[in-house]
Phi, psi and omega in degrees: 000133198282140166316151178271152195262174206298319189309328187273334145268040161252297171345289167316283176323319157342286176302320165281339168297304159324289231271330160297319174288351168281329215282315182327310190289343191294302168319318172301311144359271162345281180294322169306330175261342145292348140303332176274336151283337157315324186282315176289346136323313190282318173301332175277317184286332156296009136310284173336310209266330165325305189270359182260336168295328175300332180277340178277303154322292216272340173266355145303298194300323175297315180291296181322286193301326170312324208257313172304268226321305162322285185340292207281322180287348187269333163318297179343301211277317182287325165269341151352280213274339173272338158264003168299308170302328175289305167291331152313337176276315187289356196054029188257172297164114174275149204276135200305162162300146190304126155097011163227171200278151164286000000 
């Protein structure tokens, strides 16, 4: 490789030296847009979270009512199953189940 002559390395320093006095704005550039992303990170995952407590509330609440309801058919079924039992012991005939013909 032939030497570079003095003008063409001047020349060349020239050029890095520019491309070194862009980077401070370049950096600012920078920081200003991982800031304005953070900001819009935090407004979306508070959104998020917003909408998985709400989403959570109703299926607790859906579960809570599904657990009365279990709760009162299994009352049913225990007293049911308690007077069947009574009669047989009373020596009666036990009575068909709710919802089928005797």
């Amino acid at each position: 490789m032939s030497p570079q002559t003095l003008e063409q390395r001047v020349e060349s320093l020239e050029e890095r030296v520019t491309r070194f006095e862009e980077l401070p704005a370049r950096v600012d550039d920078l920081t200003l847009q991982v800031s304005q992303l953070r900001e819009e990170m935090r407004g979306e995952f508070s959104a998020v979270r917003g909408e998985m407590r709400a989403g959570f509330a109703e299926v607790h609440s859906q579960m809570l009512k599904l657990h009365k309801e279990t709760q009162s058919q299994m009352r049913m079924l225990y007293e049911d199953a308690l007077s069947r039992i009574a009669l047989t012991k009373e020596g009666g005939a036990p009575p068909a189940p709710p919802g089928r013909p005797a």
